[in-house]
Every structure is written in C-alpha cells, then in structure tokens.
C-alpha positions in Angstrom: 147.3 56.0 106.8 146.7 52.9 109.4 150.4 51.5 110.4 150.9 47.9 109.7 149.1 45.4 112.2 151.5 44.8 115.7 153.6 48.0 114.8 154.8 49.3 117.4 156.1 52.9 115.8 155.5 54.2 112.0 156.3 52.2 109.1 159.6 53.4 107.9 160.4 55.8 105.1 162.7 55.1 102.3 165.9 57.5 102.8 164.2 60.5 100.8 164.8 59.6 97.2 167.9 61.6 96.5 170.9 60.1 93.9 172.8 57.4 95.1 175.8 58.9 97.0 178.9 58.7 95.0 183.3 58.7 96.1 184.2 61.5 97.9 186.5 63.5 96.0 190.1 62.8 95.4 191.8 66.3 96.7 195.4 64.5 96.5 195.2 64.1 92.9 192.9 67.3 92.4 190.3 65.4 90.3 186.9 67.8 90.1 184.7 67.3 92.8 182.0 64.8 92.0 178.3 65.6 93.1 178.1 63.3 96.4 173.8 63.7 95.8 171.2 64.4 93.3 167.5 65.4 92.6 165.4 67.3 90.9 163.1 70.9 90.7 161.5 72.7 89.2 161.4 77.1 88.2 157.7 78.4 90.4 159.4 82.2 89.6 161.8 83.7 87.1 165.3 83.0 88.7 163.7 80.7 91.5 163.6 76.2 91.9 161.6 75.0 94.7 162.8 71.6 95.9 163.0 69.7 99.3 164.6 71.0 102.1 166.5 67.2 102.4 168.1 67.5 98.5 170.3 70.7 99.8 170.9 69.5 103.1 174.7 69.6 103.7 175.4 71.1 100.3 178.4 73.1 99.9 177.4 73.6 96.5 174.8 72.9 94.3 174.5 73.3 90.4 171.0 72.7 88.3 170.5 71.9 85.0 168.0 73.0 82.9 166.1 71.2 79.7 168.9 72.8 77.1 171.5 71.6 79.0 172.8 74.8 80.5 174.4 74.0 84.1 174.3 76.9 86.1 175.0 77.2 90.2 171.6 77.0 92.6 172.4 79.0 95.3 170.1 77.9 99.0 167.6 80.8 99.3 165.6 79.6 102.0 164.6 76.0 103.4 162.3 74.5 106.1 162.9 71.1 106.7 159.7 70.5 108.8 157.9 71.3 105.9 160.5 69.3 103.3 161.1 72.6 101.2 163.5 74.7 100.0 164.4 77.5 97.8 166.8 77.8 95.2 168.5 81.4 93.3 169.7 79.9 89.5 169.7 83.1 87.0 166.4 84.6 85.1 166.3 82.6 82.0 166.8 79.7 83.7 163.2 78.2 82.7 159.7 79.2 82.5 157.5 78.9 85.8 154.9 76.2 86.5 152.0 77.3 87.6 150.6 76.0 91.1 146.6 74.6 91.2 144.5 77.2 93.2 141.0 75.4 92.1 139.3 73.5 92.9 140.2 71.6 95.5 142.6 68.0 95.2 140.2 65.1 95.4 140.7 61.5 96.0 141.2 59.0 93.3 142.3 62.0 90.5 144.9 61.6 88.0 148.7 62.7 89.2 152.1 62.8 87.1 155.6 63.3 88.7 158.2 64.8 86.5 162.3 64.3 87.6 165.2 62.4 87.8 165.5 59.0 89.3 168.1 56.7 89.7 170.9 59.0 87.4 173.7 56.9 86.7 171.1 54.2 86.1 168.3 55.0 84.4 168.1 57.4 81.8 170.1 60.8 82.3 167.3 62.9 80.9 163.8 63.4 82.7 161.9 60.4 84.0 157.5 60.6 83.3 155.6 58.3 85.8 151.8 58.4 86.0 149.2 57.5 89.0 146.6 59.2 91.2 146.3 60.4 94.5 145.8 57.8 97.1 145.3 59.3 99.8 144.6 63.0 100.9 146.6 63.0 104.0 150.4 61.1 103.9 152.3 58.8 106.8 150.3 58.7 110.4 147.4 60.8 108.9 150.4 64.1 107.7 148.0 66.5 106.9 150.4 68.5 105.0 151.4 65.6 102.0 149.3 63.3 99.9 150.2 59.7 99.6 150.5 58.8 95.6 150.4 56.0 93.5 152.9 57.2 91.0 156.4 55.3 91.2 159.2 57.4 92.8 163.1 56.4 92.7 165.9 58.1 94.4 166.2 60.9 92.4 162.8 61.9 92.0 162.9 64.4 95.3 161.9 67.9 94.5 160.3 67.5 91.1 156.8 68.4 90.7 153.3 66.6 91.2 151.1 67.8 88.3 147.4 67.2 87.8 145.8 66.4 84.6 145.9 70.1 83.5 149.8 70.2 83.9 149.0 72.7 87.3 151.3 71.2 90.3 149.3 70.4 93.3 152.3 68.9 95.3 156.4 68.4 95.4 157.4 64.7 95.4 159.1 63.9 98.9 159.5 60.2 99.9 158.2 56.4 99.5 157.8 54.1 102.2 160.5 51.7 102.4 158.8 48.4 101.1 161.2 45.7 102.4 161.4 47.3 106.3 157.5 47.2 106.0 157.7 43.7 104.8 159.7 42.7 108.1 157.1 44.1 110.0 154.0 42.6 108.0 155.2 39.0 107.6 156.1 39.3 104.1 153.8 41.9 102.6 155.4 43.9 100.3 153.6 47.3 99.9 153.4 48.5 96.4 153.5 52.2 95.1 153.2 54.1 98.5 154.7 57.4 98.2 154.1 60.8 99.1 154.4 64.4 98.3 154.4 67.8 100.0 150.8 69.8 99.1 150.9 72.7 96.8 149.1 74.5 99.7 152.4 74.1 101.6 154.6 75.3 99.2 152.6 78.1 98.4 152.1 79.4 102.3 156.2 78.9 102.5 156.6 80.9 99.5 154.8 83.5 100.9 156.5 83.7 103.7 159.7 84.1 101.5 158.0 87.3 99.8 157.3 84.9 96.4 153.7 85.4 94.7 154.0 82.2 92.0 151.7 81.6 89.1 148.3 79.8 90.2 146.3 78.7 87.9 142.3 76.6 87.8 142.5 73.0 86.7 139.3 72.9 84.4 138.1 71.3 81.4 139.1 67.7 79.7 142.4 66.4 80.8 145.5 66.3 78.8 147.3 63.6 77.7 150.2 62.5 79.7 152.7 63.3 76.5 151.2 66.5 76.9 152.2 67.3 80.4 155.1 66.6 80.3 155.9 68.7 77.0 154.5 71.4 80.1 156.9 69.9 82.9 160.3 69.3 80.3 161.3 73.4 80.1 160.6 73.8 83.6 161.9 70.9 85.6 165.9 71.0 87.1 168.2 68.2 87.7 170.2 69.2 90.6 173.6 68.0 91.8 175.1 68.4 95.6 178.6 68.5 96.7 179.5 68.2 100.0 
C-alpha cells in the first residue's frame, strides 16, 4: 500500500485492536483479578484457538469463552509474534473447528466477514458481525503475508476469523491503521476502513510447524448470506480475556 504523500516512515497502526485495558487488580482488598485485555478466536482443531500472538502477550492467564457461555482456561501453546499468531490449549468440546480455504486462490475485490468481539464493555457483550471485501492482496508497505480489508475492526476484534462468502477463513483479523495519526500526516485526510489481517496461508504453514493438520476446505458455488455465516462462525468463535 503507497504511504501517505511527504511521509517520511509508515503510516501508523492502531495499537492492535485488543479490549480497552482495565484497573489493575486490588490485592489489598483481595477483589478477583479483572482481565487487564481482551479479544477474540476461534477453535481450527478439537481442543485448539488460534489467535494473535499480540492478544496473549504478557498474559499470566488467559480464559476463553465459548458460544454457550462455558469459560474455560486457554492455556499459550505456541506463538510467533513476527507472524501475529498464536496458539491456544481450551479442553475438546470446546467448539467445533472452522475450516481454513485451500481453493481457489483469494482474489481482489471478493466478499470478506470478520466474526469477534469489539469494544466489550461497550458494545454488545455477545459476538460482533461486520461485512466488506478484500482491498488489497498484500497489507502495510506491500506485507506480503496479510491482506488489507474493508470490513470495520474495533479493539476487540484481534484473533477472530476472516471468512469468505462460503463461511471458509482465508485470514485472522490483526490491526487497522490508526486514522487520526494518518490524518496529521495527510493534512486532514481521514482514512476510512483500512484494516488488515494475517493470511490463512500463514496460519496454516505455522500450524504445521506446530504438528496441527486443520480442516481445509474449497470455497465453491453461490455465496451465502451473511446471517448464514455467521450461524457458521457463532459455535466456533472465542472471546478471550488476559490477566496480567
């Protein structure tokens, strides 16, 4: 993606769209620990979440819950921050696995839904539905590894799921460029719905480097209605809470 005219280093990103930090604990009075982050992911494996490597980050302990409202501990499998991922242990019946989009390949201009939860505390406390379309096939500076999306994304939304029209994910929902910084360095232009989100190829070669085979599935036929994929997304999609 070109940087703004007369920048002299890359447009900044948003702080990746995790929950709004909350008071630290009060030990003296031995309230229970509040979560000091949040965001969301989703089951690619029985017993398994994928998420970004930046929603566990400093997490002494992390708990997930699930579309019945079961809250379970996530314990950190595996992350790898220069890719934004990371791996979470939750028990069997946690949820059913999405499947990941092995054909054909992501093109420009197609039809993209992200599945979390923004803004908790805020907005509504059960999943969020946005819809949009892939902008570009390569994210901030050219990334070849994400995809810059149209589809709104709030703090929260980190680690849920980029579906296609079929309900297959083709990419993990990462960051948005941080509109008014870009403003100060356009005059005034505000950019609008300029987000990004890890590849499903890059999820899938860190998986397998973990010793995880997920579902993959072909994205062919008519697309589904929106309603539709998310009735896919709801059973499998976490909302996950970190305490430092």
């Amino acid at each position: 993606m070109a940087s703004p005219a007369g920048a002299a280093k890359p447009p900044p990103l948003d702080d990746p769209p995790q929950g709004a930090p909350h008071a630290a604990p009060n030990t003296a009075s031995r309230t229970p620990p509040r979560a000091s982050a949040t965001g969301s992911g989703f089951v690619i494996a029985a017993g398994t979440v994928m998420t970004n490597a930046h929603v566990v980050r400093g997490c002494t302990r992390m708990t997930a819950r699930n579309a019945a409202g079961q809250i379970v501990t996530a314990r950190i499998r595996a992350a790898d921050p220069g890719r934004d991922l990371a791996i979470l242990t939750v028990p069997a019946d946690f949820g059913p696995p999405l499947s990941f989009r092995e054909t054909p390949p992501v093109q420009l201009g197609e039809s993209v839904i992200t599945y979390g939860f923004p803004l908790t505390g805020l907005l509504s406390s059960g999943p969020t539905l946005t819809t949009g379309s892939i902008s570009a096939l390569s994210g901030l500076r050219d990334n070849p590894a994400q995809f810059q999306i149209s589809a709104p994304v709030q703090p929260g939304n980190s680690g849920g799921p980029l579906l296609d029209a079929q309900g297959n994910v083709v990419g993990i929902v990462t960051s948005k460029l941080n509109a008014a910084e870009v403003a100060k360095m356009t005059g005034g232009d505000i950019p609008q719905n300029v987000n990004f989100a890890v590849k499903a190829s890059e999820a899938l070669a860190f998986l397998n480097e973990q010793g995880l085979r997920p579902w993959r599935g072909a994205s062919a036929g008519p697309d589904r209605r929106a309603a539709d994929i998310g009735q896919i997304a709801n059973p499998s999609t976490a909302f996950l809470s970190c305490f430092r």
